[in-house]
KEGUKOL-336002 format. One line per 4 residues: number of its first residue (from 1); their letters; for each residue x, y, z of N, C-alpha, C. Coordinates in pm, 1 decimal, always signed. Atoms other than C-alpha are relative to their C-alpha. Layout:
NUM) a) X/Y/Z/X/Y/Z/X/Y/Z  ... $
% end
This chain:
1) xxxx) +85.5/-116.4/+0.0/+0.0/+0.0/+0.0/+89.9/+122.5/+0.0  -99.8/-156.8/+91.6/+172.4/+329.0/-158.1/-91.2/+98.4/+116.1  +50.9/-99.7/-16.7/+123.7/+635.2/+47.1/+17.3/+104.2/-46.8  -15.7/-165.5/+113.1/+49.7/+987.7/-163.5/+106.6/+68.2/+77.1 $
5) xxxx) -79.5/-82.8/-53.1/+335.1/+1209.1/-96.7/-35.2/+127.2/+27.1  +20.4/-183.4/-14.2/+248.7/+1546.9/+49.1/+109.7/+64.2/+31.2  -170.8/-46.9/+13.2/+523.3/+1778.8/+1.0/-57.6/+75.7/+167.6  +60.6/-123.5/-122.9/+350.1/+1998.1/+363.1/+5.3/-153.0/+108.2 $
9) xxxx) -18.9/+142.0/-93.5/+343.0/+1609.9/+530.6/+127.1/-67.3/+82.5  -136.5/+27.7/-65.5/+629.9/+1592.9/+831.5/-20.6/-125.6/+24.0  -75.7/+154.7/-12.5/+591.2/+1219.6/+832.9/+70.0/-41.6/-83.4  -124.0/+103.9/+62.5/+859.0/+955.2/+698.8/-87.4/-72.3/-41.9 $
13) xxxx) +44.6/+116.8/+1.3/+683.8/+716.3/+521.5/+127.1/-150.0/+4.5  -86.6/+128.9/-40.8/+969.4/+480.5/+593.5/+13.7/-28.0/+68.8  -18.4/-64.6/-120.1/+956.7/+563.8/+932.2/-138.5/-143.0/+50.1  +119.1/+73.8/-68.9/+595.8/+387.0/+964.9/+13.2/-130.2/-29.8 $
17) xxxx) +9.7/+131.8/+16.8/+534.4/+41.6/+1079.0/-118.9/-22.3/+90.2  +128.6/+71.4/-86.5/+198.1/-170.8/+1147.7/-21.1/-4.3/+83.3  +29.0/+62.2/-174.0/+83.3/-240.2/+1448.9/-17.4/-178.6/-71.3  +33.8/+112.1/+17.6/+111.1/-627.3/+1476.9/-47.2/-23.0/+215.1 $
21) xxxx) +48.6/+39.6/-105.0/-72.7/-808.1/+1757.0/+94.6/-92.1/+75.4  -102.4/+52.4/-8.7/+145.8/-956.5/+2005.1/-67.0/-168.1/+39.3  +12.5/+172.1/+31.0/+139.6/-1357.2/+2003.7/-36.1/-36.7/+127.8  +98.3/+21.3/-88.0/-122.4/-1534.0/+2271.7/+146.8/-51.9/+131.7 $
25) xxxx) -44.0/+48.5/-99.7/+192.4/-1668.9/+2451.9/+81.8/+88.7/+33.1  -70.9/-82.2/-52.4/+365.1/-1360.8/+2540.3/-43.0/+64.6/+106.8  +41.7/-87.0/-140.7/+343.4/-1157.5/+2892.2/-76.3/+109.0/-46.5  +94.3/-136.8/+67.2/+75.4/-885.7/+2809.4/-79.5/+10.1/-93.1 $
29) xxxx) +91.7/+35.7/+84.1/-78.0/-1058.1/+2559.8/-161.2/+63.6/+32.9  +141.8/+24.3/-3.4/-459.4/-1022.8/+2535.1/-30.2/-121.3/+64.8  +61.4/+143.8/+7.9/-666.9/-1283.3/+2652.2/+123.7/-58.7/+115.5  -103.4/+67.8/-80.1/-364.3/-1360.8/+2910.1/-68.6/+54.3/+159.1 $
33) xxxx) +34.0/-48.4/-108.1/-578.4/-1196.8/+3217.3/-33.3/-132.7/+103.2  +46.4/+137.0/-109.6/-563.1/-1491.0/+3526.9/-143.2/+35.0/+106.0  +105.8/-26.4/-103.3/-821.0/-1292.8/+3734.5/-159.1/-63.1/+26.5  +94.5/+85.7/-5.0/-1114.3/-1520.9/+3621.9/+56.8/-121.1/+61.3 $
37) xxxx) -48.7/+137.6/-26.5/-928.1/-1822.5/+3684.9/+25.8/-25.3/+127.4  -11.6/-15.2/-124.0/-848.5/-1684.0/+4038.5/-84.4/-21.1/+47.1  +84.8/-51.1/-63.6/-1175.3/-1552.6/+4145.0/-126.2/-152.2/-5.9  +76.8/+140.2/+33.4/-1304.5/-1938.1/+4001.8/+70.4/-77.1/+142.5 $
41) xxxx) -9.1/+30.5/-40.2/-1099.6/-2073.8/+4237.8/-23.2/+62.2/+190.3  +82.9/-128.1/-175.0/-1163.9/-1808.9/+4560.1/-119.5/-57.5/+9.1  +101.9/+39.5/-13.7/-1498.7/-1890.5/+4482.4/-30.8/-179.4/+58.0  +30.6/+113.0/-73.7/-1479.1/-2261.4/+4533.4/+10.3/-61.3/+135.6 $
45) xxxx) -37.3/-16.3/-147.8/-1256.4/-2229.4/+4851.4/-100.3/+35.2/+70.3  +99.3/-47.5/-78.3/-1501.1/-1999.8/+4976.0/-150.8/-98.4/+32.5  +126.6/+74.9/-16.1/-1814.3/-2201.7/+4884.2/+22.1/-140.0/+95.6  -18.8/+119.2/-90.4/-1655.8/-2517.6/+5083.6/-21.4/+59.6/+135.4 $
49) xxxx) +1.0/-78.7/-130.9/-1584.3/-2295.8/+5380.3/-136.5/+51.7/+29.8  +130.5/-78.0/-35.0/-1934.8/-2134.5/+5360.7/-67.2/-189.3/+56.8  +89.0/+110.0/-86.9/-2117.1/-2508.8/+5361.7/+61.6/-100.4/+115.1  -64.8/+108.9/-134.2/-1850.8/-2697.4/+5592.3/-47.7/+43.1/+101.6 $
53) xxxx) -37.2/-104.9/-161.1/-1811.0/-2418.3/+5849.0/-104.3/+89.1/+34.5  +115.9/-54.8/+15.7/-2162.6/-2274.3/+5778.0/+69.0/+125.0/+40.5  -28.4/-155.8/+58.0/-2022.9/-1941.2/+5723.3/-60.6/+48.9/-77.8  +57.8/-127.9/+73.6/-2245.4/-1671.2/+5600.7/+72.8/+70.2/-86.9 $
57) xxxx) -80.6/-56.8/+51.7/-2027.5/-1466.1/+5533.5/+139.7/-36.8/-154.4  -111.8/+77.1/+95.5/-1779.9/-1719.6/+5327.5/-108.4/-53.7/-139.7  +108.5/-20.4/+93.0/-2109.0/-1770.7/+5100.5/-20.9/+80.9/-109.4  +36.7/-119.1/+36.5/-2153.5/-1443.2/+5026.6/+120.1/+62.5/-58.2 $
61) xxxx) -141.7/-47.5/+95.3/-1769.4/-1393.4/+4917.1/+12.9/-114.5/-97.4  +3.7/+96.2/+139.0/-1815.2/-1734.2/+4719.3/-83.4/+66.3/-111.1  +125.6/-50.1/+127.5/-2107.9/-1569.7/+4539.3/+56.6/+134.4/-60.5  -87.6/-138.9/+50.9/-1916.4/-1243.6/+4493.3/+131.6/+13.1/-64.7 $
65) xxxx) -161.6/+24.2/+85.0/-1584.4/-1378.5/+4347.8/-54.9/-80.7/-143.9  +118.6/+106.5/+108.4/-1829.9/-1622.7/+4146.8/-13.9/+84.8/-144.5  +68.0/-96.0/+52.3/-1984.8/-1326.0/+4023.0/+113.6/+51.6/-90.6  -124.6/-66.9/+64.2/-1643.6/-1158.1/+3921.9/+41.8/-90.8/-112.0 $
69) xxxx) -39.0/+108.4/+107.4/-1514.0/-1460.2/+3757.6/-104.2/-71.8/-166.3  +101.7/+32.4/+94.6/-1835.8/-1538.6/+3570.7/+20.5/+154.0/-120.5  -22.4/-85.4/+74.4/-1794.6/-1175.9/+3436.8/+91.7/+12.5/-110.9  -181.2/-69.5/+47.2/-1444.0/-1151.5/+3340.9/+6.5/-132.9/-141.0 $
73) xxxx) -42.6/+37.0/+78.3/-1437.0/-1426.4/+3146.9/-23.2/+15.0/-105.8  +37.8/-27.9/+161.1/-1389.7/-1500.6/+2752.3/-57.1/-108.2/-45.3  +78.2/+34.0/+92.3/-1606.5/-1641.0/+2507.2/+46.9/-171.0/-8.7  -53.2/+157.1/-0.7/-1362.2/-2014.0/+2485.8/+23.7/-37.3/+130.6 $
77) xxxx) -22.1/+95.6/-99.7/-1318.9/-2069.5/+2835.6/-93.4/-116.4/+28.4  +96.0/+121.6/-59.3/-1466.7/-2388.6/+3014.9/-69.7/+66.2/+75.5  +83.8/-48.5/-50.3/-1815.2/-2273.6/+3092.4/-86.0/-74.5/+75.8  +48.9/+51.7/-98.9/-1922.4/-2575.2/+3258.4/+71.2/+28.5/+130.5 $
81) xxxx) -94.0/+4.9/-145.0/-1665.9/-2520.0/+3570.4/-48.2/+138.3/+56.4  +65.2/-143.5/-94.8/-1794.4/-2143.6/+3587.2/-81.6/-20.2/+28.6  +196.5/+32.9/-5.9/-2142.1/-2273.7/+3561.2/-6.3/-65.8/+143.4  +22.4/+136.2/-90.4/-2074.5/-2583.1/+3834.8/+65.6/+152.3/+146.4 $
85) xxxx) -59.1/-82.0/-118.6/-1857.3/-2267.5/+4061.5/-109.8/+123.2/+35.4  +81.5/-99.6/-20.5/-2119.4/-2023.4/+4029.7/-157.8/-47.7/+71.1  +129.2/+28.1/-56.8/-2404.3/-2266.3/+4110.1/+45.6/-60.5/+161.7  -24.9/+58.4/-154.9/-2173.5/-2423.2/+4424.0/-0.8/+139.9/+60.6 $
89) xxxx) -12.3/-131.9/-62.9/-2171.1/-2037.2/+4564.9/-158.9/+21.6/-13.0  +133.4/-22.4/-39.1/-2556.0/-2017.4/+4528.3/-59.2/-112.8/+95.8  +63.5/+69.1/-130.2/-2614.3/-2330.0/+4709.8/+83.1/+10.5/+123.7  -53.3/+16.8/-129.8/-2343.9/-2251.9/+4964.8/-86.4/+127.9/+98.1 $
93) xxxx) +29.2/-126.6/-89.8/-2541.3/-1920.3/+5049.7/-212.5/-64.5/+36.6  +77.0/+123.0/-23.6/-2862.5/-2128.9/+5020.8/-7.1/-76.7/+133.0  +29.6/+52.3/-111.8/-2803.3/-2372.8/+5268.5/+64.5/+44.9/+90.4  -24.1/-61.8/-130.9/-2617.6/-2187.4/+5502.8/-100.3/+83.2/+71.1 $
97) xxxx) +127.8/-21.9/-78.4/-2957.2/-2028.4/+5545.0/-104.5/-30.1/-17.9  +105.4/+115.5/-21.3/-3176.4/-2319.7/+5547.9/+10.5/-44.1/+121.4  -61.1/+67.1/-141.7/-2953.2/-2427.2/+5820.9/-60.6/+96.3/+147.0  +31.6/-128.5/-156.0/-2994.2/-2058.0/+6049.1/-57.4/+68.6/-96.3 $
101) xxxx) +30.2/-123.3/+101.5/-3223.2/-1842.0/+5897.7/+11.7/+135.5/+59.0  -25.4/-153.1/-53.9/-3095.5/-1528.1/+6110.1/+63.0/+17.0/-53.5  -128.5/-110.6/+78.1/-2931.7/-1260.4/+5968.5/+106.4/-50.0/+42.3  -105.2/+53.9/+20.1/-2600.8/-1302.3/+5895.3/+114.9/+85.1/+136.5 $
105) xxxx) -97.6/-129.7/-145.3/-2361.6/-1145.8/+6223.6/+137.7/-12.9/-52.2  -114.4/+28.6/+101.6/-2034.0/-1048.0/+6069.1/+144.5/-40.8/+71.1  -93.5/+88.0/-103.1/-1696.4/-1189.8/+6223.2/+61.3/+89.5/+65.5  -81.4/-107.8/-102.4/-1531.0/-857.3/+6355.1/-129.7/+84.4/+73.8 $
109) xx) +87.1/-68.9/-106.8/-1875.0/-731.2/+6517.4/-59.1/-157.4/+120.6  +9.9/+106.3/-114.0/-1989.7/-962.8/+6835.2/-184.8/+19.6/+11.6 $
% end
């Protein structure tokens, strides 16, 4: 692709080069963001801790990292594992109040 010469035009056209996209396995890539993959696993931690230890509170950060992770991700990830992490964080907040249905009392107030 020829660019017209303008004699009033302070660019180089020799000067310019493409933008190329940088390659999926490089640091900074696109598509290289771990923060779903984290917030998948926060979430499951949490959701164990919410139904083992009937933690409210550990429920309610499963369902909220859940939430993040379900967001963040892209279009090819494995959407059964978000699906199976997002539905173990609704039943951990679920039966932790099937179990007590009082409000939730938070761990640094008494």
């Amino acid at each position: 692709m020829s660019v017209p010469i303008n004699p009033s035009d302070p660019k180089r056209p020799e000067k310019i080069q493409r933008y190329k996209a940088p390659a999926s396995g490089t640091p900074g890539a696109p598509g290289d963001d771990p923060t779903p993959d984290y917030m998948n696993v926060l979430s499951m931690v949490f959701s164990m801790c919410g139904l083992m230890m009937k933690l409210k509170w550990c429920a309610w950060v499963a369902l909220y990292c859940s939430s993040i992770s379900f967001a963040n991700t892209r279009i090819n990830d494995d959407t059964k594992q978000i699906l199976s992490s997002f539905m173990l964080s609704v039943s951990a907040v679920v039966m932790s109040y099937l179990q007590n249905p009082q409000p939730m009392t938070l761990p640094w107030s008494s």
